[in-house]
Backbone bond lengths (Angstrom), bond angles and torsions (degrees), N, CA, C in turn:
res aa  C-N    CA-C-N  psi(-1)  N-CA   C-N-CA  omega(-1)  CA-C   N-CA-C  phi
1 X - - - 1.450 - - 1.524 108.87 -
2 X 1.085 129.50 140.42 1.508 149.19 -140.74 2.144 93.59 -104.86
3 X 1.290 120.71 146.64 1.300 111.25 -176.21 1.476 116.40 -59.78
4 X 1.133 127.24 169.98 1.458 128.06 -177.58 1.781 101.80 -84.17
5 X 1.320 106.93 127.74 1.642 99.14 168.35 1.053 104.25 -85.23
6 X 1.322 111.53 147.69 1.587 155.96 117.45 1.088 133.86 -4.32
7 X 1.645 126.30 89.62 1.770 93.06 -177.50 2.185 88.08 -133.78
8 X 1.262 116.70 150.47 1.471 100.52 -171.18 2.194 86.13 -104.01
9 X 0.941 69.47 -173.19 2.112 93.24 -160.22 1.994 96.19 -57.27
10 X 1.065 96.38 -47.17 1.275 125.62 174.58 1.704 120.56 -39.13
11 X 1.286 102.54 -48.19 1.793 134.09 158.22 1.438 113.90 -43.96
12 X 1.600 74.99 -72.54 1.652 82.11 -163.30 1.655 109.64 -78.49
13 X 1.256 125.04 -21.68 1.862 125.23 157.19 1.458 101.52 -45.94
14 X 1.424 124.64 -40.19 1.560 116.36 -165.70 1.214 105.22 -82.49
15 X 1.250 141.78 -8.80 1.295 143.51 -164.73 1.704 96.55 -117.16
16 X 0.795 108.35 -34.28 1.674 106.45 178.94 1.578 111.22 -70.02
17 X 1.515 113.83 -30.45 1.689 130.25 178.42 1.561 97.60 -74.02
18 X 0.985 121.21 -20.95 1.969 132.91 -158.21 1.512 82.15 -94.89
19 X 1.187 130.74 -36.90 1.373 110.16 -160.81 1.533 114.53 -109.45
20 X 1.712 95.18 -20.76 1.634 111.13 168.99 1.693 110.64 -67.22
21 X 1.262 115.23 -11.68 1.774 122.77 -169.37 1.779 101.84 -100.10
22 X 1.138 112.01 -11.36 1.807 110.85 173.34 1.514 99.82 -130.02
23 X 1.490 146.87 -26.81 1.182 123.83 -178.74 1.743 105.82 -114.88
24 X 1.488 118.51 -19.07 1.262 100.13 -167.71 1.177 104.63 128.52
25 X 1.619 141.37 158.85 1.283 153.10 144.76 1.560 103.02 -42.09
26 X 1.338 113.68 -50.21 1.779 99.79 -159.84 1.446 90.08 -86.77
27 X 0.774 153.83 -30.33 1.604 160.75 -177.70 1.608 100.11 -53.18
28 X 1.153 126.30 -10.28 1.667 120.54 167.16 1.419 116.19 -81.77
29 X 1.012 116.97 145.35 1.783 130.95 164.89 1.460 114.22 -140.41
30 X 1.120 128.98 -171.26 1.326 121.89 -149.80 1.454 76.08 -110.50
31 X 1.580 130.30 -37.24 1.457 131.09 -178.79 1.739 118.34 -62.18
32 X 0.888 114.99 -4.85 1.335 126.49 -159.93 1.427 95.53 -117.80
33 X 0.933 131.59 -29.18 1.782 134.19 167.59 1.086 119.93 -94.04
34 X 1.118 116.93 -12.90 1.545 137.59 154.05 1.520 121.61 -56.86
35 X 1.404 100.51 -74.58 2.019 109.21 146.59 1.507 112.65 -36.35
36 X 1.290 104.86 -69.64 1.750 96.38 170.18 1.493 123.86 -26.96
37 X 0.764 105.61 -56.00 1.610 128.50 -169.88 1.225 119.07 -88.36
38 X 1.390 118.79 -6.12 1.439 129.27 168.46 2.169 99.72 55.81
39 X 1.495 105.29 59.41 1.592 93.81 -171.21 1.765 79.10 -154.04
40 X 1.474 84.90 -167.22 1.726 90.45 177.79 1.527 101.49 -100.38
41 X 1.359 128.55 -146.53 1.577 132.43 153.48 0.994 122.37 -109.13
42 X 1.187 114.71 12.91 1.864 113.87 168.01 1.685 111.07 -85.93
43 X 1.216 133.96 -6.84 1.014 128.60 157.23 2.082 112.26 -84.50
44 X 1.185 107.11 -26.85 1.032 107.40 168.55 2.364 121.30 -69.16
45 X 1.362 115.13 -42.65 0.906 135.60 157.64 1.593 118.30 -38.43
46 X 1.422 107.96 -41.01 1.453 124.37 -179.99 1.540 114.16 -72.85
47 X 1.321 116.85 -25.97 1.338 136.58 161.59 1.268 145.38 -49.38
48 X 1.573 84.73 -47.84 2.149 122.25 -128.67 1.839 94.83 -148.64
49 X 1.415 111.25 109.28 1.936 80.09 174.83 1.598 92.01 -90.78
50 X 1.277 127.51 -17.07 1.513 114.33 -178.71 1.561 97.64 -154.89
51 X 1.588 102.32 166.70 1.440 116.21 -177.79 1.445 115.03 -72.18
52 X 1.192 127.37 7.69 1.560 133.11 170.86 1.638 107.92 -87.82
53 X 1.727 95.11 -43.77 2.177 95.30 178.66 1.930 109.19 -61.40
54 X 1.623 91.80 -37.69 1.780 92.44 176.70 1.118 113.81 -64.62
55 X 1.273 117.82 -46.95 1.938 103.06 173.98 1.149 115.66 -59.85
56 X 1.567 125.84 -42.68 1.479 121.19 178.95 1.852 113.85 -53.26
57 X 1.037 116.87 -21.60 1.258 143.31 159.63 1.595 111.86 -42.24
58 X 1.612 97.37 -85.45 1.628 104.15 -176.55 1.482 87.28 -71.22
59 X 1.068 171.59 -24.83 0.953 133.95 -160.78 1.868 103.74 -72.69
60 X 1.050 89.72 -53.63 1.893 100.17 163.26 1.579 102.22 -17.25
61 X 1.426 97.98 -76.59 1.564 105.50 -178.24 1.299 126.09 -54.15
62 X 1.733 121.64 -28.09 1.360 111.68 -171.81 1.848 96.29 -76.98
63 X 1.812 110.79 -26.94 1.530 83.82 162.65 1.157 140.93 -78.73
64 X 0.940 97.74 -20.33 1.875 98.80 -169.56 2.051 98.58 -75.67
65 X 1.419 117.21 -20.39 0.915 102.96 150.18 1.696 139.51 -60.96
66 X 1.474 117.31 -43.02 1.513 137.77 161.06 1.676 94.37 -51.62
67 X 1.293 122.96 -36.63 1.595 85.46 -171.99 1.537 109.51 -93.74
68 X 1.336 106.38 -22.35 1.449 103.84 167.08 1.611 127.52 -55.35
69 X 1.424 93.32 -33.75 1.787 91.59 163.45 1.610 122.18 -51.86
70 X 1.615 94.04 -35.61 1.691 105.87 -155.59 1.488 87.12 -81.18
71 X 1.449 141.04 -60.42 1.111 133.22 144.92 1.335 136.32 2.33
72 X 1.332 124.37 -34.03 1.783 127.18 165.91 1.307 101.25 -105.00
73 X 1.494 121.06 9.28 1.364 92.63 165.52 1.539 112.08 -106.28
74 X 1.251 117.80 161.43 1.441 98.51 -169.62 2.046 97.70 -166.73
75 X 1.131 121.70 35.86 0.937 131.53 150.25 1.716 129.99 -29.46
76 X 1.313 113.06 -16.90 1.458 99.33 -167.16 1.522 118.19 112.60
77 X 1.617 101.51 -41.65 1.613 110.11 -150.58 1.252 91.95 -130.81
78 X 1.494 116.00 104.34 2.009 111.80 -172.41 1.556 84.83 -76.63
79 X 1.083 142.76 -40.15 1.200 131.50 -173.64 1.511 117.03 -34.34
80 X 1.400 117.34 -84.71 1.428 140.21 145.43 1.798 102.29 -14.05
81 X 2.143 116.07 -55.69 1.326 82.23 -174.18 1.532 129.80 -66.73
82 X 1.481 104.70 -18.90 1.140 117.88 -152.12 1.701 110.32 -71.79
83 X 1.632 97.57 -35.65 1.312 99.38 160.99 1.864 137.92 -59.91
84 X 1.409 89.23 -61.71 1.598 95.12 149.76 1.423 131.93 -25.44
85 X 1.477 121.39 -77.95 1.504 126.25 165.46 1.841 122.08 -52.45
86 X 1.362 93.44 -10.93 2.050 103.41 162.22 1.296 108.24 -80.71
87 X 1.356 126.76 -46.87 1.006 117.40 -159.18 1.446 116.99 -95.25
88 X 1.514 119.38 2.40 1.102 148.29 172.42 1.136 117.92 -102.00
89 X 1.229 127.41 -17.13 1.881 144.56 145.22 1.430 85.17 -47.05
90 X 1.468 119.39 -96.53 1.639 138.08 179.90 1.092 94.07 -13.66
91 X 1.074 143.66 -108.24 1.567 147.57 -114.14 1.804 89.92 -99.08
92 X 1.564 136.10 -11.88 1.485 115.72 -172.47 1.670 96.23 -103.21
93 X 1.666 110.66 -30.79 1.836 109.56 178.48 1.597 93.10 -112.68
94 X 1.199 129.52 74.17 1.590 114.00 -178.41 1.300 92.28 -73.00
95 X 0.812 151.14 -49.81 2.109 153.16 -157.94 1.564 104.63 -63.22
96 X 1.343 109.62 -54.75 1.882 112.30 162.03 1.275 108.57 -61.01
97 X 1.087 127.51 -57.60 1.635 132.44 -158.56 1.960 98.12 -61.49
98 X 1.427 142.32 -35.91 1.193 153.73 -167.53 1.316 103.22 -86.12
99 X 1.781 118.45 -43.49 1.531 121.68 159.04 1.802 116.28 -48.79
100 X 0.924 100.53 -39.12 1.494 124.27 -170.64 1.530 116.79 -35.61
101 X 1.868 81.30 -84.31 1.331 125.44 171.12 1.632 128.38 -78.79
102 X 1.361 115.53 -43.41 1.313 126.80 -161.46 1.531 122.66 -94.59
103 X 1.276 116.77 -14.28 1.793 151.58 -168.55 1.447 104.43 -97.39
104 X 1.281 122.02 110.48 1.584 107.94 162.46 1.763 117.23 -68.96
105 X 1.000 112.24 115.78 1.669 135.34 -173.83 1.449 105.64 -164.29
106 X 1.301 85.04 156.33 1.561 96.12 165.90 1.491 138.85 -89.23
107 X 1.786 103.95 2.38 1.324 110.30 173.58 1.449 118.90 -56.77
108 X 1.269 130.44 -29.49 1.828 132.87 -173.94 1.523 88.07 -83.83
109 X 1.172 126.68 -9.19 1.666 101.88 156.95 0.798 125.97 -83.91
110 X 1.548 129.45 -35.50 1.231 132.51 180.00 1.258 124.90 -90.65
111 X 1.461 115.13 10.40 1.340 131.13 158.44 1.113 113.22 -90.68
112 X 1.186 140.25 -57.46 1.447 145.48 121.22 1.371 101.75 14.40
113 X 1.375 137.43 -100.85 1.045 151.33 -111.30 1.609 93.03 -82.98
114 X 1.701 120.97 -48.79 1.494 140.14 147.20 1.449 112.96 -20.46
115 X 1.753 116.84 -91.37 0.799 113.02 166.77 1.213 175.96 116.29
116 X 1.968 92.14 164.36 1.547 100.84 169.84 1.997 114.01 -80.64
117 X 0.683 113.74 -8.03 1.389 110.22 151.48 1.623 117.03 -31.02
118 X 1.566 87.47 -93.50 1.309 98.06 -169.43 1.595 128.69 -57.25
119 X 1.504 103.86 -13.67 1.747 127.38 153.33 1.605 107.90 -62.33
120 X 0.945 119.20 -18.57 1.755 119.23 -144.09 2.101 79.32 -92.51
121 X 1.542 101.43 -48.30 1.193 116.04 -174.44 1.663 121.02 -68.25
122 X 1.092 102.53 -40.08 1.166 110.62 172.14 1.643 115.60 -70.22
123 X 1.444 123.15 -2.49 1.372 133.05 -161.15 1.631 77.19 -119.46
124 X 1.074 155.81 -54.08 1.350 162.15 156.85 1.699 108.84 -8.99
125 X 1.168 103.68 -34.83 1.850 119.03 -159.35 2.048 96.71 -87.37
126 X 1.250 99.05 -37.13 1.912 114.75 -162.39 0.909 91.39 -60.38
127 X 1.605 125.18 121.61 1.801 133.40 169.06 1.764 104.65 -64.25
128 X 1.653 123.09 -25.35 1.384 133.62 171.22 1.625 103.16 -65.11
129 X 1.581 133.37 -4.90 1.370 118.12 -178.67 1.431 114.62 -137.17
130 X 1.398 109.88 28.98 1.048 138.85 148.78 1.039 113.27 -27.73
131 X 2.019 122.72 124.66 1.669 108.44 178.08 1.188 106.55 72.84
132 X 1.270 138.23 13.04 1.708 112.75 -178.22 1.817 93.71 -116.13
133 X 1.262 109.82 130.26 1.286 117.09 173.17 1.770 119.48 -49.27
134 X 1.147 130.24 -178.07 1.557 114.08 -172.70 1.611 102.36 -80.63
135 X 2.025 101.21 -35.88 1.466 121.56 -162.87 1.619 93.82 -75.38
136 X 1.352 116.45 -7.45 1.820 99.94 179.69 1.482 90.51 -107.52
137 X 1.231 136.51 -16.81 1.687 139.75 -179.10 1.555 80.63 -53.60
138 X 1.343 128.46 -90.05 1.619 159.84 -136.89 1.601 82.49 -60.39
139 X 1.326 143.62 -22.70 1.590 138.56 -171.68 1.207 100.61 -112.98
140 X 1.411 128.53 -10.72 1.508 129.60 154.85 1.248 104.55 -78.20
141 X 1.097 138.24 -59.70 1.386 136.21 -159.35 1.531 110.78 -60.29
142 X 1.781 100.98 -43.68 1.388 105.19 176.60 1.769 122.09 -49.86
143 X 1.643 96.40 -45.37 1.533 103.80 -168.14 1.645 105.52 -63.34
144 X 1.351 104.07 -23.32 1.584 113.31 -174.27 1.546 115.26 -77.27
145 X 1.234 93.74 -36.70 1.523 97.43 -173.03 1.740 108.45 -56.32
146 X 1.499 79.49 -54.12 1.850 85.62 -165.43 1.599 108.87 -77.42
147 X 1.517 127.99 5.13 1.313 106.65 121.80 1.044 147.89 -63.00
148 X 1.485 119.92 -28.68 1.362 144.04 -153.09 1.557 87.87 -92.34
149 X 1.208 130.11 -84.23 1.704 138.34 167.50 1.621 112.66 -6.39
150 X 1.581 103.65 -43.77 1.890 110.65 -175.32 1.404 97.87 -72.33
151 X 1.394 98.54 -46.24 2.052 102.63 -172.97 1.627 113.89 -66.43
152 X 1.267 94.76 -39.66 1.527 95.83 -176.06 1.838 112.40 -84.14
153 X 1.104 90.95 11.81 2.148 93.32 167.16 1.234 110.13 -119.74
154 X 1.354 121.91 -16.77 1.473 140.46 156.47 1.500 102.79 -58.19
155 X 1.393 130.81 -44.88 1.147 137.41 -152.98 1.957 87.20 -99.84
156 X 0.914 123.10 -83.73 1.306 128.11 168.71 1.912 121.15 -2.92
157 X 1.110 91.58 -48.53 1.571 102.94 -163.93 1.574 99.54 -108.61
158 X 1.142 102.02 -11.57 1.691 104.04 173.14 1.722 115.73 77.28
159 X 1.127 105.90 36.83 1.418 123.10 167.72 1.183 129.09 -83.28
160 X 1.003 139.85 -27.45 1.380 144.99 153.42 1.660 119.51 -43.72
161 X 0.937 110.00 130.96 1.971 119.38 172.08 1.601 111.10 -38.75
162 X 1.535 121.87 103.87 1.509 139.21 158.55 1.472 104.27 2.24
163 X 1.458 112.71 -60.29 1.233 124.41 -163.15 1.621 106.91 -77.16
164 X 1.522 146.88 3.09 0.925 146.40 -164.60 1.580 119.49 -104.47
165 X 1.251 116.26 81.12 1.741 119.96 -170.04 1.397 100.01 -58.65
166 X 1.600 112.26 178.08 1.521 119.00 160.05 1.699 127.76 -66.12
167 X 0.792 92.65 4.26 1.764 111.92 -177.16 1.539 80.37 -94.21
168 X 0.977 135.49 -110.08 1.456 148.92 -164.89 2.137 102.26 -23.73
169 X 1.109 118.24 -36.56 1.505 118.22 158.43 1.272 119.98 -78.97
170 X 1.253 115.50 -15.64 1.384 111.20 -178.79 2.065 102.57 -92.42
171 X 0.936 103.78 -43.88 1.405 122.75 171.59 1.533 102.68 -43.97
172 X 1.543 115.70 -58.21 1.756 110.89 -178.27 1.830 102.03 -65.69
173 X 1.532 122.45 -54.25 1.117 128.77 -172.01 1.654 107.28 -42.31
174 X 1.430 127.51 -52.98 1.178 136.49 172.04 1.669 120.02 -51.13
175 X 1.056 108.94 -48.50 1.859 123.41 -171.85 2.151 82.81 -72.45
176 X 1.128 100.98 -62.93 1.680 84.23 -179.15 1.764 127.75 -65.22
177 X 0.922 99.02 -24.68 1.467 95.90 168.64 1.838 126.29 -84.72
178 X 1.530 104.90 -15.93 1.230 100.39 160.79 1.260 110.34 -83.41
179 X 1.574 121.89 -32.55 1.918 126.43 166.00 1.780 105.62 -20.16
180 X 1.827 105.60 -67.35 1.434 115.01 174.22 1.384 118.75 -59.35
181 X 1.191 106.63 -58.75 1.746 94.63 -172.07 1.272 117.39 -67.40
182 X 1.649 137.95 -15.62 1.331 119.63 137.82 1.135 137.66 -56.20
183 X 1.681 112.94 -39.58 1.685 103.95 177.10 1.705 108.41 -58.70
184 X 1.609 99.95 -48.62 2.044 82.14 172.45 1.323 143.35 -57.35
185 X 1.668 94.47 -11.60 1.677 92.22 171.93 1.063 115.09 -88.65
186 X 1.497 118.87 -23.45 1.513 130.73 167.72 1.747 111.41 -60.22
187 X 1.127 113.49 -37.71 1.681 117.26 -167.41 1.771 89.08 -75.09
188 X 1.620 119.05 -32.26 1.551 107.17 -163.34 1.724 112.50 -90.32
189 X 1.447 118.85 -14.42 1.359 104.84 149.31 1.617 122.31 -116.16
């Protein structure tokens, strides 16, 4: 019998993201990363005691991917980036991004919960959000999101007009988010 392979946590998260990007979050099994991995699942088991700790896992990963998006963007305006690197989540993982958002689960909470934090902060940096308390940041972000959420399932599912580049989403994303951040400066005097 041939030595036992090796695979570290790290592996098998990347192979579980490989399979979450063509079938879906629920579309993983421990057998299916196994195939991935050309191994059995007892190296996976050694990892993982069940397929709930591995998702808690990728979920890790589907952020640290989201912030790496937010990370190449670098415009000036985290506001603007933050949108950008959403809608580029959408349209680069649409199959995760629909798990995400579109699935009743509790993973978009706990992505959520991750985070809008570190959004909250990055909205902290925008010379446009200047003066805004954290608790009026978190009611900006909200109003934004759930534009951003409509666009980015539009974008996801491929609903939007052929002819519509990321310039042209970024262009609506912008005109609505200054929509909000005027009405809040208006609501604060």
């Amino acid at each position: 019998m041939g030595p036992k392979v090796k695979f570290t946590k790290g592996q098998i998260i990347d192979a579980a993201f490989e399979i979450a990007k063509t079938e879906g979050i629920d579309g993983i099994t421990m057998r299916k990363i196994a195939e991935q991995m050309g191994s059995s699942v007892a190296p996976i088991y050694v990892n993982f005691k069940n397929i709930d700790e591995l998702n808690e896992a990728l979920i890790e990963k589907i952020i640290s991917v989201s912030q790496q998006l937010l990370s190449e963007e670098s415009s000036g305006n985290p506001f603007h980036d933050i949108g950008r690197a959403s809608l580029r989540f959408a349209s680069e993982y649409s199959i995760i991004f629909r798990d995400l958002v579109m699935t009743n689960n509790s993973r978009i909470k706990v992505y959520d919960e991750k985070i809008i934090p570190a959004l909250i902060e990055q909205m902290k940096k925008d010379p446009e959000l200047e003066g805004f308390t954290v608790d009026e940041l978190k009611t900006i972000l909200l109003k934004m999101k759930i534009f951003q959420l409509g666009l980015s399932v539009m974008v996801a599912h491929g609903l939007l007009p052929k002819d519509y580049e990321i310039q042209d989403l970024m262009d609506l994303l912008s005109s609505a988010a200054n929509d909000v951040i005027l009405s809040a400066r208006l609501s604060k005097s």
